[in-house]
C-alpha positions in Angstrom: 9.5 40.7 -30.0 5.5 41.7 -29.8 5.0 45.0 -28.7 1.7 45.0 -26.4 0.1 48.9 -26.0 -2.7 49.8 -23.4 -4.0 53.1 -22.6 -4.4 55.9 -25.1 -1.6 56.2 -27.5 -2.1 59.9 -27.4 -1.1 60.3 -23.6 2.1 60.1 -22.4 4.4 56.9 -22.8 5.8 54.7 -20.3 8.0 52.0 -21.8 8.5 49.2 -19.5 10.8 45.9 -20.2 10.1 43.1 -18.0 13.2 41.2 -16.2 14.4 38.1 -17.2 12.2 34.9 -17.2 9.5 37.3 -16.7 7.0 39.0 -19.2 5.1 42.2 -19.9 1.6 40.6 -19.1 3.3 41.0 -15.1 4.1 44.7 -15.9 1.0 45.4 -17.7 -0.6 44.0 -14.1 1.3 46.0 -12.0 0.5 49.1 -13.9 -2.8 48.5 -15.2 -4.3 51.8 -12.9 -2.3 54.4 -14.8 -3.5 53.6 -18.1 -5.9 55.8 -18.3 -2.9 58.7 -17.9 -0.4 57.1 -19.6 -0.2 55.0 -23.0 2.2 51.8 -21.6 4.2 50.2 -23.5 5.5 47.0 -22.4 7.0 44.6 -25.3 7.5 40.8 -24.8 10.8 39.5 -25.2 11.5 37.1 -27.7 10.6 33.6 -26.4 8.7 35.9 -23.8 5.1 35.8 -22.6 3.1 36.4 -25.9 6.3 35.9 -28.2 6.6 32.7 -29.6 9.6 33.6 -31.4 13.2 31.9 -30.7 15.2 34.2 -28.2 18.8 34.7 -30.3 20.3 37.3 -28.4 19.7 40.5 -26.5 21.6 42.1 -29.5 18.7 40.6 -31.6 16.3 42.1 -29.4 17.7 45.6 -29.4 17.7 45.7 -33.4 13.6 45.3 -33.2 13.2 48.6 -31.5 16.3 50.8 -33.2 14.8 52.7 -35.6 17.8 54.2 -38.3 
């Protein structure tokens, strides 16, 4: 999974997770006029967009972005 940021990382944080097939280069597009109030965070799936990592599972996914 890549993590893609835009905005100021000091703002607040909208996480967005594109939909299946998709990738976060459409979210970032759709959103790209709030960045300047909000930090967006929009990661790429594996297998996704700007990932060039295999997709395993959405399991797999999930353990990327669980911190213990």
């Amino acid at each position: 999974m890549k993590i893609n940021v835009t905005g100021n990382e000091e703002l607040p944080k909208i996480v967005c997770v594109h939909p299946l097939l998709g990738s976060s280069g459409g979210v970032l597009d759709i959103l790209k006029d709030l960045k300047g109030e909000y930090c967006i965070i929009a990661p790429d799936m594996s297998a996704h967009g700007s990932d060039t990592e295999d997709f395993i599972s959405a399991k797999e996914e999930a353990k990327t972005v669980i911190i213990d």
